[in-house]
C-alpha positions in Angstrom: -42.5 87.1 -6.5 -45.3 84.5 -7.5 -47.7 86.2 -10.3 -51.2 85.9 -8.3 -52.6 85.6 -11.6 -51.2 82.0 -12.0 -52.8 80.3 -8.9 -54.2 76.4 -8.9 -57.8 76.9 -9.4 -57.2 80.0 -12.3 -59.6 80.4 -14.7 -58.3 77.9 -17.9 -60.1 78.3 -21.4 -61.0 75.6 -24.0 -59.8 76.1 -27.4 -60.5 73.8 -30.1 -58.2 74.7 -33.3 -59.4 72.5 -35.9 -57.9 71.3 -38.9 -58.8 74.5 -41.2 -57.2 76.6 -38.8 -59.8 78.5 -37.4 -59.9 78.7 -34.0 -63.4 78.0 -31.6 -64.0 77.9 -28.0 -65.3 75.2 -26.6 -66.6 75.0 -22.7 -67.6 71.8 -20.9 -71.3 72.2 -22.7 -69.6 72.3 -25.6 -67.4 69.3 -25.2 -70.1 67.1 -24.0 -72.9 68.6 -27.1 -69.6 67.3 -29.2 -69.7 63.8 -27.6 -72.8 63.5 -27.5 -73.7 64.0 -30.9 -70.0 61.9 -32.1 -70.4 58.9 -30.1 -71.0 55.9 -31.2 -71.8 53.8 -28.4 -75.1 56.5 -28.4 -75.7 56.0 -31.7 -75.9 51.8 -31.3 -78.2 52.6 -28.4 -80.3 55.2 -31.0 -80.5 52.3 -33.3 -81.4 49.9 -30.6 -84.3 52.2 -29.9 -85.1 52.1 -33.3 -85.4 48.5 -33.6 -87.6 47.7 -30.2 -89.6 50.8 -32.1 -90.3 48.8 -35.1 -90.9 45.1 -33.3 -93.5 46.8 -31.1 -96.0 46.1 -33.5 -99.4 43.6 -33.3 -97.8 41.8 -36.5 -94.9 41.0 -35.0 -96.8 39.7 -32.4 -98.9 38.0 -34.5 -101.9 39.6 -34.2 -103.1 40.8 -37.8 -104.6 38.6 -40.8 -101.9 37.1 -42.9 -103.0 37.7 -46.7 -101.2 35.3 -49.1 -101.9 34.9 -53.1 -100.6 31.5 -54.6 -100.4 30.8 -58.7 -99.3 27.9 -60.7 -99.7 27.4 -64.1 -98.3 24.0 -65.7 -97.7 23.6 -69.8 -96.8 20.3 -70.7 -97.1 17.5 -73.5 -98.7 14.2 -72.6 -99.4 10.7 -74.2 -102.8 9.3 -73.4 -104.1 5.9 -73.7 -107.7 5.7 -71.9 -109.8 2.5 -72.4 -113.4 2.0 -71.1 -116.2 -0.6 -71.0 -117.4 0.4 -74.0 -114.3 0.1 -76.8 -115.5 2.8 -79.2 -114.9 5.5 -76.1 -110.6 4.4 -76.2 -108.7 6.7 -76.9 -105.0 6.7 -77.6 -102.7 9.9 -78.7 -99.2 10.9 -78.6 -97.8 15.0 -77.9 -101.0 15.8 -76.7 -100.2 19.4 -75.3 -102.0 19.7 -71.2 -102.1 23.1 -69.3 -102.7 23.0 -65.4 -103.8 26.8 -64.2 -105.0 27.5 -60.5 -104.8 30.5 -58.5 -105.6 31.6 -54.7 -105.8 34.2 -52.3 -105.7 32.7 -48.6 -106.4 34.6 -45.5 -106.1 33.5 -42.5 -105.9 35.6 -38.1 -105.6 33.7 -34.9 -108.8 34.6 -32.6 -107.5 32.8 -29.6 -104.6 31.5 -28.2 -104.6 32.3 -24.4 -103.9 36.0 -24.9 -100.6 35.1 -26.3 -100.9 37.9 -28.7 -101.7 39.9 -25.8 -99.0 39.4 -23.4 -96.5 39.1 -26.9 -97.6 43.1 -27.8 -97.3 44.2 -24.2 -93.5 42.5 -24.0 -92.8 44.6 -26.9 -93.8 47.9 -25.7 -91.7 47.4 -22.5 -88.5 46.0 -24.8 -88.9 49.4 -26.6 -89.2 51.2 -23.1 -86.0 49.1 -21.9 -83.7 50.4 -24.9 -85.1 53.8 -24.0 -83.7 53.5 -20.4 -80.3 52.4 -21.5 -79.8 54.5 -24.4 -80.4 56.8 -21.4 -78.1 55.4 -19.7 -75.6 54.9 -22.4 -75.9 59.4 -22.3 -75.3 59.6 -18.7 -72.1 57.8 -19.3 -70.6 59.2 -21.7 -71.3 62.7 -20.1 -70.2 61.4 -17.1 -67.0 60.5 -18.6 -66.7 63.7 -20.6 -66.9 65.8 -17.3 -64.6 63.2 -15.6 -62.1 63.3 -18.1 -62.2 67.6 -18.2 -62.0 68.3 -15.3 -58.9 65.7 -15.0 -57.5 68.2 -17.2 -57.6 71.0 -15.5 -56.5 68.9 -12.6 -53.2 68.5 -14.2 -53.1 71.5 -15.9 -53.6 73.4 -12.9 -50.7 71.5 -10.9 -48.5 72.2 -14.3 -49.5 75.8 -13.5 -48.1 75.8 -9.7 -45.0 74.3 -11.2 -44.7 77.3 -13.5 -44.9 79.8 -10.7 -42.1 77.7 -8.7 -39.9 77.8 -11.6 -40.5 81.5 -11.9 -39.3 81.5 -8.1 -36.4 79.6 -9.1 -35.0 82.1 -12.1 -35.6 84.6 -9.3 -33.6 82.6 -7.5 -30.7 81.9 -9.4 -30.2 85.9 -10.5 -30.4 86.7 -6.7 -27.3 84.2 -6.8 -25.3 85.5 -9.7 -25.9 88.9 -8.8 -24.6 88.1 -5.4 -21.5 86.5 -6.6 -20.7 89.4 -8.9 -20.4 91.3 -5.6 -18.4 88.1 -3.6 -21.3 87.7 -1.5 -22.5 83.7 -2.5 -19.9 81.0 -3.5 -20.1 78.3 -6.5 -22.2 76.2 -4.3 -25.0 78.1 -4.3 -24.6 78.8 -7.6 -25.0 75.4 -8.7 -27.5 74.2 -6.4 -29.6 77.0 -7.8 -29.0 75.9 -11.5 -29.9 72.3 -10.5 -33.1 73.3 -8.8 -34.5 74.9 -11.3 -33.3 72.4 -14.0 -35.2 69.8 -11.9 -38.1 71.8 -11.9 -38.3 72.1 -15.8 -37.7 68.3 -16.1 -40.7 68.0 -13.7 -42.8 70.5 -15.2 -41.7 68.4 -19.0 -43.4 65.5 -16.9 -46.4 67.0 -16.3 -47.0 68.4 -19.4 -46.9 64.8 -21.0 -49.7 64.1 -18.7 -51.4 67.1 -20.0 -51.2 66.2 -23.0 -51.7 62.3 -22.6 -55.6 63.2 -20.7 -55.9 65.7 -23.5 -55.8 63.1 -26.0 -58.3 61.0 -24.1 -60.6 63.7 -24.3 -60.2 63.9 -27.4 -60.8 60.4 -27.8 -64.3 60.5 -26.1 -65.5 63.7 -28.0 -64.2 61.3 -31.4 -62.6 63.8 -32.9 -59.1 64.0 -34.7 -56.4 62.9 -32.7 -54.3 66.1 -34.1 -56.5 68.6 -33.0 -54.8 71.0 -30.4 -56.6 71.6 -27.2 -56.0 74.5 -24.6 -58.2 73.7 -21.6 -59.5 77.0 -19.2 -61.7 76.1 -16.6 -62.5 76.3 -13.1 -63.1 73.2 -10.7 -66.2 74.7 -9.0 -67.8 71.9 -6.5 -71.4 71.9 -5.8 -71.9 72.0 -1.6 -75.5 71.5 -1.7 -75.8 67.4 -2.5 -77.8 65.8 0.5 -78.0 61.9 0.9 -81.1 61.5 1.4 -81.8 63.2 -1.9 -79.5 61.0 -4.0 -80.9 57.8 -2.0 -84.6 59.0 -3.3 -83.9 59.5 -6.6 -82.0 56.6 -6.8 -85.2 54.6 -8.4 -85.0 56.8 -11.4 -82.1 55.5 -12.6 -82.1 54.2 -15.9 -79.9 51.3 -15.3 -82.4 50.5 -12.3 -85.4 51.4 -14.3 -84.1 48.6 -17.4 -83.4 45.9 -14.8 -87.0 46.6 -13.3 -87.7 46.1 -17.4 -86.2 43.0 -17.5 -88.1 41.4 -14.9 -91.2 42.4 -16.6 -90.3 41.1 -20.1 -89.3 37.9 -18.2 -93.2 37.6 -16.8 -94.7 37.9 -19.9 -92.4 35.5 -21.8 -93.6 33.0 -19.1 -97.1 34.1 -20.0 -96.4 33.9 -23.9 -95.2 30.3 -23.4 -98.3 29.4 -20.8 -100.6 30.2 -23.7 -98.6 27.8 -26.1 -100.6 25.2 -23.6 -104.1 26.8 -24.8 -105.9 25.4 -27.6 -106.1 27.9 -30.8 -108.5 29.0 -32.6 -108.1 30.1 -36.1 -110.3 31.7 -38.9 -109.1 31.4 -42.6 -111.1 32.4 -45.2 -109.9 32.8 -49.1 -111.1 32.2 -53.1 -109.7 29.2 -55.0 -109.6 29.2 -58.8 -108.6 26.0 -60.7 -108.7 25.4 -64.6 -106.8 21.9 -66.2 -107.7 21.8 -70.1 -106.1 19.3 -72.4 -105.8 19.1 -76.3 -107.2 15.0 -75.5 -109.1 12.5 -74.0 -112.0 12.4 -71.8 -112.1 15.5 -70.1 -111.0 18.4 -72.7 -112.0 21.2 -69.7 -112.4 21.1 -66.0 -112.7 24.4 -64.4 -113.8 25.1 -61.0 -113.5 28.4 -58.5 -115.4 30.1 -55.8 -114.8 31.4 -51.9 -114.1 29.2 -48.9 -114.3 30.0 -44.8 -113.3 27.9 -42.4 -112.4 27.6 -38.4 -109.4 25.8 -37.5 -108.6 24.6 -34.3 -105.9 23.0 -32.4 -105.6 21.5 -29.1 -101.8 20.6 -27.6 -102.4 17.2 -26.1 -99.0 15.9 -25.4 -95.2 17.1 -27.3 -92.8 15.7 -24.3 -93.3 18.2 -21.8 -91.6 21.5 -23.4 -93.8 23.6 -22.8 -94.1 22.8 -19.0 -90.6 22.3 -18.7 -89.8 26.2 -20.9 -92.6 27.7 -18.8 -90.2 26.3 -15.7 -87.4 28.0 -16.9 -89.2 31.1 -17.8 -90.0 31.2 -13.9 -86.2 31.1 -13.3 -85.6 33.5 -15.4 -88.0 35.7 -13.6 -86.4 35.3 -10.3 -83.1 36.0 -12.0 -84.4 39.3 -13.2 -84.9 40.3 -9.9 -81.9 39.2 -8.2 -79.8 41.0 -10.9 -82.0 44.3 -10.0 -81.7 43.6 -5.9 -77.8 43.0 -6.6 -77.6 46.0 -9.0 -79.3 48.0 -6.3 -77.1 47.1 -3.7 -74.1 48.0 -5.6 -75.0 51.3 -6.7 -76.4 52.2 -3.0 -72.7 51.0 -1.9 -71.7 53.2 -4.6 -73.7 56.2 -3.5 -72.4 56.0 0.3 -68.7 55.5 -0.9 -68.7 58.8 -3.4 -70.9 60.5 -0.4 -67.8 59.4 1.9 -65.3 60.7 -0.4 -67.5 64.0 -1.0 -67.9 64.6 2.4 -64.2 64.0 3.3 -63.0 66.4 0.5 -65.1 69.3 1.0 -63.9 68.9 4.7 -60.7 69.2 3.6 -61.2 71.8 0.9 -61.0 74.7 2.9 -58.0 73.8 4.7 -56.4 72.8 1.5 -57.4 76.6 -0.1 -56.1 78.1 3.4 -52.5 76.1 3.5 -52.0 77.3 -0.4 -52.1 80.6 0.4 -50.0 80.6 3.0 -47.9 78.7 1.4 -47.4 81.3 -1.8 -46.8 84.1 1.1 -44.4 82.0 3.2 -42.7 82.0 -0.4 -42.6 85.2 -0.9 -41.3 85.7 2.3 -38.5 83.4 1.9 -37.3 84.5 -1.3 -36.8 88.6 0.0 -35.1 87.2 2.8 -33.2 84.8 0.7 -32.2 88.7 -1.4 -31.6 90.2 1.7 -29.1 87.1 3.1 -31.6 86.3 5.5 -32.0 82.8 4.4 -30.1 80.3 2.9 -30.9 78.4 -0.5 -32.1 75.6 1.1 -34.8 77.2 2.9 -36.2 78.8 -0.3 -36.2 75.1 -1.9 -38.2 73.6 1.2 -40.4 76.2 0.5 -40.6 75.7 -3.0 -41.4 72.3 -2.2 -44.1 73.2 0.2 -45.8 75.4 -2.0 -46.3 72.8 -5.0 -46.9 70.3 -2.0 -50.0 72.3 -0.9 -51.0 73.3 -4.8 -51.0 70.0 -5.8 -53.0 69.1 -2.6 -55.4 71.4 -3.3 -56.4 70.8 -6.5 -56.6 67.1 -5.8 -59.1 67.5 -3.2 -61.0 69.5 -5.4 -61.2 67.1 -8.1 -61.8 64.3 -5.5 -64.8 66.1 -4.4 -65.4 67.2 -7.7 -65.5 63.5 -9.3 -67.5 61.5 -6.2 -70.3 64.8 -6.9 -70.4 63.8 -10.9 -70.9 59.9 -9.8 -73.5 61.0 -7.3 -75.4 63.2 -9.3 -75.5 60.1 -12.0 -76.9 57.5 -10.0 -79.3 59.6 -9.0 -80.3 61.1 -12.7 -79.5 64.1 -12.3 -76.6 65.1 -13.8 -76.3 68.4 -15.1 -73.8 70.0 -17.5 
């Protein structure tokens, strides 16, 4: 008989078993809480943030005063000779010791330059917003691929199950036969066949377990934790009916990958801008104190010191530099309509996308309850079989065809379900609302 507890979409727990030992359940929440604080393609995009953060500033965009304070101070030793109409003014001397002192604080803001300040501090902000989006997207990935990767798992783990429950059918199988040959009732043939179909089975199941153990370690892998650590996934593939099309399709504008491309563009008008006002003239205010002191051990002048404020305006009109700026300000209009032709195409693909994984959804959930229906009658056509096969009602090879039909119709089963399973993640990314 096939233990109904052992079934292809039975409930499978997560255990995590770390390296101290102790032992700590972990769900899907918990896995993807795990990856999302260990991964490191998150934390780039955190530190991205971080740095759009800190450019968004007006002095990066060069709109604040810039305050610098100069200082020289020269010692040296001199010979002067100095001769003048009048001869009793000469003067000649050797080591004569000279000291040069000046100081300055300079200040100095750009009051006009075509609102390139302007449209420099408004490319910032949306550069910040921009590494927002994908950092946002960067999370939708990785939990994306998290959920993918689990319930791929249980995928296999379940099929590894309905393998289990056939073996069990096959020990059954082979007592039935040495219990009848102890009583001359079944011959060496059946004997052997028996012991070769259930060997095959454990070879199979071996198989299986590898690719356990092999998506285990990819898990692992995206959760970046230690590659030794023993996981025992329990689970259940539970597929949400409710998606509608049209919902996905109107939420598709808040994706964040959408969103940053719709970014781009932006950043790509205001660089043209930036560069436009490079054509402007410029208008600058500098304003500072000067101090200045050169006093000498010799000579004519034994002191000459002199300080006080200054203000000025400075201005500076582009007349001709070979065209750059018209010829950048061109490009800078390419580059706009590349923008948006890397949007429209990444909008197109994703809509494709959407209608492919809404195919695949649809197809499987039609196909789900079928799938759940031929399972069970596949587990009672087994059980059938093998009280016949006790009773010498049926022959061995009708209890291996339906062996074979029940792991047929398990793994069936919970393929469809992860089909449907996987094209609802993918839908439920692209349109931002994945939930987990």
């Amino acid at each position: 008989m096939i233990n109904p507890s052992k079934t292809i979409l039975l409930l499978i727990s997560v255990i995590f078993i770390s390296a101290t030992g102790l032992t700590q359940r972990l769900g899907l929440q918990d896995a993807v809480s795990i990856a999302l604080k260990n991964s490191l393609n998150i934390r780039l995009g955190k530190n991205y943030v971080e740095i759009a953060s800190i450019n968004n500033h007006y002095g990066i965009a060069g709109g604040l005063p810039v305050v610098t304070a100069t200082g020289n101070d020269n010692e040296q030793t001199i010979n002067i000779r100095q001769q003048y109409s009048n001869p009793a003014n000469n003067k000649n001397a050797s080591n004569v010791s000279s000291n040069n002192f000046s100081a300055g604080l300079a200040a100095g803001v750009l009051l006009s330059n075509g609102q390139r300040v302007v449209n420099t501090k408004k490319r910032l902000g949306i550069v910040e917003d921009q590494s927002k989006e994908q950092l946002d997207s960067r999370i939708q990935l990785v939990v994306a691929g998290v959920m993918l990767k689990y319930y791929d798992i249980l995928r296999q783990q379940s099929y590894a199950f309905t393998l289990e429950n056939s073996i069990d059918v096959s020990k059954q199988k082979l007592d039935i036969v040495k219990t009848q040959q102890s009583v001359g009732l079944a011959n060496d043939a059946d004997l052997f066949q028996a012991e070769v179909d259930l060997n095959t089975q454990i070879q199979t199941l071996g198989s299986q377990q590898l690719v356990v153990d092999q998506d285990k370690m990819d898990l692992l892998t995206l959760l970046n934790l230690p590659a030794d650590s023993v996981v025992i996934i329990a689970d259940t593939i539970l597929v949400d009916k409710n998606i509608r099309l049209d919902t996905i399709l109107n939420n598709l504008p808040s994706n964040p990958d959408l969103i940053a491309a719709d970014r781009q563009v932006d950043i790509n008008r205001f660089i043209e801008k930036e560069i436009a006002a490079e054509r402007y003239p410029s208008l600058n205010l500098n304003a500072g104190y000067n101090f200045s002191r050169n006093q000498n051990a010799a000579g004519f002048t034994l002191l000459n010191q002199n300080y006080g404020p200054y203000a000025s305006l400075g201005l500076f009109i582009p007349i001709f530099n070979g065209g750059i700026y018209r010829r950048q300000q061109q490009i800078a209009g390419i580059n706009i309509k590349n923008a948006q032709m890397q949007k429209d195409t990444l909008l197109l693909n994703y809509r494709a996308n959407i209608f492919k994984n809404w195919q695949a959804y649809l197809s499987s959930l039609q196909l789900l309850e079928k799938a759940q229906e031929n399972y069970v009658l596949s587990q009672k056509l087994l059980d059938l079989v093998l009280k016949r096969f006790k009773l010498r009602q049926a022959t061995i090879v009708e209890v291996k065809n339906a062996q074979q039909s029940f792991e047929n119709s398990g793994y069936i089963l919970i393929n469809i379900s992860y089909a449907a399973k996987a094209a609802e993640i993918q839908l439920k990314r692209y349109a931002n609302k994945l939930e987990y």
